[in-house]
VMD Tcl script that draws the C-alpha trace (Angstrom):
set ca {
  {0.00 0.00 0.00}
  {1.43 3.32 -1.00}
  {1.65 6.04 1.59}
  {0.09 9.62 0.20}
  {2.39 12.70 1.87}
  {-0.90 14.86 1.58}
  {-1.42 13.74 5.05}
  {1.87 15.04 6.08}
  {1.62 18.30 3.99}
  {-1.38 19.36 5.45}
  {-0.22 18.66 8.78}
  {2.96 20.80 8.44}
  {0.34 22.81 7.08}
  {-1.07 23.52 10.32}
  {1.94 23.33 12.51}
  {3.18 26.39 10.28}
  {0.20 28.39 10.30}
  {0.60 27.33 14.54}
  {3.86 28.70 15.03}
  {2.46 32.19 13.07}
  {-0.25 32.75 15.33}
  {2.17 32.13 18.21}
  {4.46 34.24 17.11}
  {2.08 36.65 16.60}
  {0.60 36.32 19.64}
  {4.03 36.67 20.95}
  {4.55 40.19 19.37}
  {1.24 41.47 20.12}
  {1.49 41.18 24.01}
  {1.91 44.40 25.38}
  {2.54 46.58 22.10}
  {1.29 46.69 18.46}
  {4.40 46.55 16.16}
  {2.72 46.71 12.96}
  {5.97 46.19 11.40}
  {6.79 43.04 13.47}
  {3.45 41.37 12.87}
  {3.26 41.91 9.16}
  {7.03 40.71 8.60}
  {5.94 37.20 10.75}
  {2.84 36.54 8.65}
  {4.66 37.48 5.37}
  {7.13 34.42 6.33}
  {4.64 32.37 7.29}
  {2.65 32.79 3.99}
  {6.00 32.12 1.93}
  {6.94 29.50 3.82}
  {3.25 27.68 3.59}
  {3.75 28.16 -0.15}
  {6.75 27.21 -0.98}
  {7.20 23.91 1.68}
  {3.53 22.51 1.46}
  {1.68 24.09 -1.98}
  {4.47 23.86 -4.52}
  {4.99 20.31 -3.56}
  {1.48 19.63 -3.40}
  {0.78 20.56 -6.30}
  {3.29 18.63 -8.30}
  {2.27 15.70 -6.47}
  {-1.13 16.06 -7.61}
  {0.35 17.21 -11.26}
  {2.52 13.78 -10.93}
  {-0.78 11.92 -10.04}
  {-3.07 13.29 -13.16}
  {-0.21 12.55 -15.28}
  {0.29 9.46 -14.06}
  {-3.38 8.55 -14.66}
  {-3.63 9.91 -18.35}
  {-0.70 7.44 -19.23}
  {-2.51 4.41 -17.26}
  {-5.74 5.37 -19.67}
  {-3.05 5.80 -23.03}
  {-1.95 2.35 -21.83}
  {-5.20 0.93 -22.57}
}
mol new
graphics top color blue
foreach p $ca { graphics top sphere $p radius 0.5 }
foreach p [lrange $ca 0 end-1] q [lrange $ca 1 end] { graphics top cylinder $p $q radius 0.2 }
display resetview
């Protein structure tokens, strides 16, 4: 049985998107640094896109190729 890493991507997912709130959390106590926050969730959406969307996505681009050859096959 093949293991799927979409489990594990959209767990990362959330730890990510975790550690931003905490972080801003973090910033927020006591003082609004507009600056601070913005820079935090910036990193946070890059991050989110580049470790768990772009390979996401070629996994499911892998997967819909992969099926259009099965169906050639036939």
């Amino acid at each position: 049985m093949k293991k799927s890493k979409v489990g594990y991507l959209i767990i990362a997912s959330a730890i990510i998107w975790g550690a931003v709130m905490i972080g801003t959390a973090l910033i927020l106590k006591g003082s609004p640094y507009k600056e601070e926050v913005t820079r935090i969730i910036l990193y946070g959406v890059i991050f989110h896109f580049l470790f768990i969307w772009a390979p996401l996505g070629t996994f499911f681009k892998n997967k819909k190729q992969d099926k259009g050859t099965d169906k050639a096959d036939e």
